[in-house]
C-alpha positions in Angstrom: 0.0 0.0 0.0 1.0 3.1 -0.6 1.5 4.2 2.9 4.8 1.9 3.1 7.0 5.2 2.1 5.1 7.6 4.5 7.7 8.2 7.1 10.5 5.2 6.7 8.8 2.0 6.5 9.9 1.0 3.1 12.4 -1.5 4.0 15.9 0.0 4.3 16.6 -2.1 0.6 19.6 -3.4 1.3 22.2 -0.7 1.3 22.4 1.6 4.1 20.6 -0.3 6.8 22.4 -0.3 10.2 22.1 -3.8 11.4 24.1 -5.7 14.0 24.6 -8.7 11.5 26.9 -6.8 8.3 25.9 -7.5 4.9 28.2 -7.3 2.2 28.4 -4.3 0.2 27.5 -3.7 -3.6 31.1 -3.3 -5.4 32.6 -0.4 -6.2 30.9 0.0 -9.4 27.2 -0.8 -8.0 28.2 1.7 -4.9 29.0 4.3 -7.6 25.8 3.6 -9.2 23.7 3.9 -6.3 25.2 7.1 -4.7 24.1 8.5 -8.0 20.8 7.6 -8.0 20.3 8.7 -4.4 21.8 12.1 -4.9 19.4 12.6 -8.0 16.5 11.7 -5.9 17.8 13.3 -2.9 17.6 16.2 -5.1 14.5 15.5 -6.8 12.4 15.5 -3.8 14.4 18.6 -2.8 13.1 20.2 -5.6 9.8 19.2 -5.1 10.1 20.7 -1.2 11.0 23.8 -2.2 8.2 23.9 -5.1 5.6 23.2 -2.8 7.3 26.2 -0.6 7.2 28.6 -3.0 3.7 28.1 -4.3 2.5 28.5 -0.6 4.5 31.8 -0.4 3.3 33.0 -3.6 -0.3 32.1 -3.2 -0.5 32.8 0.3 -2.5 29.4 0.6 -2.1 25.4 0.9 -4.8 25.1 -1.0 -4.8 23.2 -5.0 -0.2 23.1 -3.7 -0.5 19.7 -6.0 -0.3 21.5 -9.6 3.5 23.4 -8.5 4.8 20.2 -8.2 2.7 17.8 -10.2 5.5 17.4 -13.1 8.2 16.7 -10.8 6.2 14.4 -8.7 5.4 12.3 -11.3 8.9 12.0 -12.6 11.0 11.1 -8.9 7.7 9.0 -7.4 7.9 6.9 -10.6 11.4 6.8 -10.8 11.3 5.0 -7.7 10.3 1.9 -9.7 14.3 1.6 -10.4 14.4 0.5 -6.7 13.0 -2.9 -7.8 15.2 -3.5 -10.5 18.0 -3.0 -7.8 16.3 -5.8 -6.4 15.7 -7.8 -8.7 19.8 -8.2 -9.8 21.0 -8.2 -6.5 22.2 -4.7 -6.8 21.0 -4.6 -3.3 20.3 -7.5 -1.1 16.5 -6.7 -0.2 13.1 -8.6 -0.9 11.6 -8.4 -4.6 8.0 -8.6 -3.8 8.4 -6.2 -0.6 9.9 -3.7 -2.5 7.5 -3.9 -5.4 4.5 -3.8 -3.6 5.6 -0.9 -1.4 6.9 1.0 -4.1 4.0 0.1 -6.9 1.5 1.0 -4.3 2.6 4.9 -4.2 3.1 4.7 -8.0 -0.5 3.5 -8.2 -1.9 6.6 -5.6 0.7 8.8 -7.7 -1.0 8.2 -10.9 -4.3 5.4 -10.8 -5.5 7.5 -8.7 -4.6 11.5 -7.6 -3.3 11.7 -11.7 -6.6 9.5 -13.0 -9.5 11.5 -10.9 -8.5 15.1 -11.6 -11.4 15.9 -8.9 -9.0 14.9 -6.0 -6.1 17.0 -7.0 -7.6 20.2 -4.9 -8.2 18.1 -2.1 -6.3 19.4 1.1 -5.6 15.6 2.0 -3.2 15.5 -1.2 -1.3 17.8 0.0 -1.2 16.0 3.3 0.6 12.6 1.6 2.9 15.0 -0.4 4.4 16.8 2.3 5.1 13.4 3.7 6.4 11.5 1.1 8.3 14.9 0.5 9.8 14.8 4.1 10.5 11.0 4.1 12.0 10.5 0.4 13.8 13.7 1.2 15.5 12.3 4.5 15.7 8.3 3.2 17.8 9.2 -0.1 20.3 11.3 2.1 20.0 8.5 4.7 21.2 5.9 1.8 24.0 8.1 -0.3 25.5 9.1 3.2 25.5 5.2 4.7 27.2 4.5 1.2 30.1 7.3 1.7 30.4 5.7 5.0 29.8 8.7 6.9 26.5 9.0 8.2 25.4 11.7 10.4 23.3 10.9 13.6 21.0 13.5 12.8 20.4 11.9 9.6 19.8 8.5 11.5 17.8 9.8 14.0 15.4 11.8 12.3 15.6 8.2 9.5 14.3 6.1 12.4 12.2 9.0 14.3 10.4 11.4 12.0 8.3 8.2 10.5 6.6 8.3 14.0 4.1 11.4 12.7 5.0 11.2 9.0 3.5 7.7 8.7 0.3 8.2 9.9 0.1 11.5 8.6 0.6 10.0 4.8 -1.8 7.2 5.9 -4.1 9.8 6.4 -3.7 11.9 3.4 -3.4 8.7 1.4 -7.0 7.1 2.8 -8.8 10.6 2.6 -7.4 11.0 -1.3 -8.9 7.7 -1.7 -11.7 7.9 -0.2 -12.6 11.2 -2.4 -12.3 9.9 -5.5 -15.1 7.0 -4.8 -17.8 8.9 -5.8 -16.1 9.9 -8.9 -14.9 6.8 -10.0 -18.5 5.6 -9.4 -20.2 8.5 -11.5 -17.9 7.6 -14.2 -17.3 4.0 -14.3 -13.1 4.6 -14.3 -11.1 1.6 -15.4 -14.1 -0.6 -14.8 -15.1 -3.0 -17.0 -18.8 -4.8 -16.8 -20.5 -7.2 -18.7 -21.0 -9.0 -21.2 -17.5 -8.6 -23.6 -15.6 -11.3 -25.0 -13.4 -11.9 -22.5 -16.6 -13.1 -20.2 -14.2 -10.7 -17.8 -15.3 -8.0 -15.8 -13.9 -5.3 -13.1 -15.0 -2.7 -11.1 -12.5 0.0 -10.0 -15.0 1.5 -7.2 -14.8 -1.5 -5.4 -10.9 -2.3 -5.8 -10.1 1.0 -4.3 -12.6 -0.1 -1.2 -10.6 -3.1 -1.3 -7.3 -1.1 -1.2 -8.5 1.0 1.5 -8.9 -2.1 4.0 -6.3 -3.5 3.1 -4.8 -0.7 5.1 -6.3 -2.6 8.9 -4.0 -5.5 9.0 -0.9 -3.5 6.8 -0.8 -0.1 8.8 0.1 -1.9 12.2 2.6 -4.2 11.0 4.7 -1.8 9.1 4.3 0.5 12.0 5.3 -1.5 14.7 8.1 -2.8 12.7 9.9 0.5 12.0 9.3 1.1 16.2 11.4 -2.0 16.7 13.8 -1.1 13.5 14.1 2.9 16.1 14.8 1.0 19.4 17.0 -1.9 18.0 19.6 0.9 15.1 19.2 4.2 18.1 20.2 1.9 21.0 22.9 0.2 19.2 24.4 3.6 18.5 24.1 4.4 21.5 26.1 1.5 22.7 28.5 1.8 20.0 28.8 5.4 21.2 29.3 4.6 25.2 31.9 2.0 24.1 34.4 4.5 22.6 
């Protein structure tokens, strides 16, 4: 679902993950690779930060923020589809299917649904998953490229393995609300559904996946939640440790 990247859940994929077991590394070449592709995303949702900024200063309003930074939203959230190729041939050492589902389930929000039902994109609760996919991506990118360079800053750590504590339900939030306000559109206009009869003897209805998709929050939510509270207490108290021992 898309709430995975809401405030550090995704799974740290691989590289840059402070565990007590040590993984090895990519190689030098994948390393180079990978600090580039961080940095341009690092950058990407940097640029989307201070879009969103801007448009708020200029307009003196949070209101319809979405279309300053539609473009560039678009272009980073769905580049973060590379992340499964990673993946996928072993560039880093993380789960396949986790990592697609968590990253395909903002690409779907990103563009099945805010993109598809143009109603939503004034919504106040878009804005509310932006600024924390903003926030996160922002802070998980630099968290990566700096764990790669081999010199990460605490501050980068802590606020990796803290901040998700409000920005996850907070994109949660945004995400469901979003969701939830495009059902009546989606209903009125039969989006992406398909209905009987047709050849195929095959048919769909999109009003009721996205129901579907919004319970399917209940059991996720919790899991992912309570997972990235033991990720903070197991990484922060081993720094901690590492730090009393010097």
């Amino acid at each position: 679902m898309a709430a995975s990247g809401s405030g550090g859940s995704r799974a740290d994929n691989g590289y840059g993950s402070q565990q007590p077991r040590r993984r090895k590394g990519p190689g030098a070449l994948a390393t180079a690779y990978l600090v580039l592709y961080n940095v341009v995303m690092t950058a990407g949702w940097l640029v989307i930060a201070v879009g969103l900024v801007r448009a708020y200063l200029a307009k003196g309003s949070y209101h319809s923020l979405y279309y300053s930074i539609e473009k560039p939203l678009k272009f980073f959230q769905t580049g973060a589809l590379l992340e499964i190729l990673h993946c996928a041939f072993g560039v880093v050492p993380s789960s396949v299917v986790l990592t697609a589902f968590q990253v395909m389930s903002r690409v779907f929000l990103t563009w099945a649904v805010t993109h598809s039902v143009k109603e939503v994109q004034t919504e106040d609760s878009v804005l509310l998953f932006v600024v924390a996919w903003t926030i996160t991506e922002i802070i998980r990118y630099s968290f990566y490229t700096f764990s790669l360079l081999n010199h990460l800053p605490y501050l980068i750590k802590w606020a990796r393995y803290t901040l998700f504590i409000v920005l996850y339900p907070m994109g949660v939030s945004g995400e469901l609300l979003t969701i939830y306000a495009a059902l009546p559109f989606v209903r009125q206009s039969g989006l992406y559904s398909i209905s009987l009869p047709n050849k195929y003897n095959f048919s769909f209805d999109y009003y009721t996946f996205l129901i579907l998709v919004m319970i399917s929050y209940i059991p996720i939510f919790p899991q992912l939640y309570f997972h990235m509270l033991h990720q903070r207490r197991k990484v922060l108290s081993h720094t901690e440790e590492h730090k009393k021992s010097e």
